[in-house]
C-alpha positions, -999 to +999 in steps of 0.1 A: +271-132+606+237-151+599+206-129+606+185-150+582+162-173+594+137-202+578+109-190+567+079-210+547+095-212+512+127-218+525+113-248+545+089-262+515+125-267+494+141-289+525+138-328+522+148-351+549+182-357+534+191-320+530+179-315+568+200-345+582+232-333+559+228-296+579+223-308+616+254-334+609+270-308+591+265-284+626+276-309+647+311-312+628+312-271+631+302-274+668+331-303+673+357-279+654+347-250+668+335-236+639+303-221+644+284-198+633+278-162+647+240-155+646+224-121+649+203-133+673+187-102+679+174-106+637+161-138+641+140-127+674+127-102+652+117-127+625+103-151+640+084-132+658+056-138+633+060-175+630+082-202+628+089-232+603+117-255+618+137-283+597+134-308+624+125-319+658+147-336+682+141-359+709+170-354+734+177-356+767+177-334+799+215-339+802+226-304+809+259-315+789+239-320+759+225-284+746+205-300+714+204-267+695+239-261+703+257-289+693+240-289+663+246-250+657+211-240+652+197-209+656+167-191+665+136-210+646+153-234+630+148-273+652+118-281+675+136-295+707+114-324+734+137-334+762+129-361+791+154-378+809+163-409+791+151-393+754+120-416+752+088-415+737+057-409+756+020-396+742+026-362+753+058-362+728+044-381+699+019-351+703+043-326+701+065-344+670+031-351+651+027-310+649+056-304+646+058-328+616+024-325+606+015-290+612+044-268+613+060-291+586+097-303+602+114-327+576+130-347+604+126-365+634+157-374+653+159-390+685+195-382+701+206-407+729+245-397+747+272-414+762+268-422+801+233-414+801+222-410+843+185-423+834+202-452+814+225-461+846+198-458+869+175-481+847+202-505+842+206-504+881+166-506+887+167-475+911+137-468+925+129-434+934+096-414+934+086-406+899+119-414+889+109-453+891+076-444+862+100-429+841+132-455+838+103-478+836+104-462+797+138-476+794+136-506+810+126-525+768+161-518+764+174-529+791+166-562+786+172-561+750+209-557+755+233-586+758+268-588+773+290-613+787+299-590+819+279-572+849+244-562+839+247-524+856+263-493+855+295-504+862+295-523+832+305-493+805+298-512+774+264-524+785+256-492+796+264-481+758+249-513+743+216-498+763+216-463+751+218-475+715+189-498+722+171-472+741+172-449+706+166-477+686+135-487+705+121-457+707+124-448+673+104-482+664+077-470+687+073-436+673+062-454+645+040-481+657+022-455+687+020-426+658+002-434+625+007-400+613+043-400+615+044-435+600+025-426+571+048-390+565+076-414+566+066-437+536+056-412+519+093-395+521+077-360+535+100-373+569+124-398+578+127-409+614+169-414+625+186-418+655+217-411+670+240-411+701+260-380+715+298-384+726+301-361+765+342-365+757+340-354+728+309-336+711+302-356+681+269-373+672+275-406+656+240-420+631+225-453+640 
């Protein structure tokens, strides 16, 4: 049972590489049912003080994709931003700059999944309320996916072709919009990575 949590020396010995190993390593526990039991109750306790995450992902709101779960993480140890779609916007580039910056996360990892809704509906050009703002973020990708067949939702591998794009894209932006984040990653203090998360069957697959 793990009751131990990350704390500020544990964190300053992390690199990028080490991070990425442990998340892909968690997803393979999470896809083998392996995980670990945490003393949650512990690492409440500890953290109560402070925190010092590895990383900070960019997912989606999918309620089939629980970041910290399939990554099986506990209590203090990943910064999670979710919006539909898993794209940048100021508000996020915020919250990844301190988390990067600040609080000192080794990684930044933007997690797109299989049959994404907000993908669909922006392949599909829905418009809806605020909904039409927001797949306006995904549209880039969109357009930057070929295929020989039916450009919508009913076209699976398009729609896959998309998601990949959409992570891709967004990761090139997180660079351009966010100096800071830029310059951590030249330096090596973080590496930017994407991936895409499997609904059927729980694995996270690198870009």
């Amino acid at each position: 049972m793990i009751n131990t949590i990350i704390d500020k020396e544990k964190q300053d010995q992390l690199t990028p590489d080490t991070v990425l190993t442990e998340l892909m390593e968690g997803n393979k526990r999470f896809t083998e049912n392996k995980m670990h039991q945490r003393n949650y109750a512990s690492q409440i306790e500890k953290t109560s003080g402070g925190q010092w995450p590895q990383a900070v992902v960019l997912g989606c709101i999918d309620s089939r994709v629980p970041v910290e779960t399939v990554f099986d993480q506990g209590v203090g140890d990943i910064f999670t931003a979710r919006v539909a779609g898993n794209f940048e916007n100021t508000d996020i580039l915020g919250s990844m700059e301190y988390s990067c910056k600040v609080a000192g996360s080794k990684l930044v990892l933007v997690l797109g999944h299989e049959a994404c809704g907000a993908v669909k509906a922006a392949c599909d050009h829905v418009e809806l309320g605020n909904i039409t703002h927001l797949l306006s973020n995904i549209q880039p990708a969109v357009e930057a996916t070929e295929t020989d067949g039916e450009r919508s939702s009913k076209n699976d591998s398009f729609v896959a072709g998309v998601v990949e794009n959409n992570v891709k894209l967004t990761m090139n932006r997180i660079r351009e919009k966010s100096p800071i984040l830029e310059e951590m990653e030249k330096n090596g203090e973080i590496k930017i990575v994407g991936g895409v998360y499997s609904i059927s069957s729980g694995k996270v697959t690198l870009l």
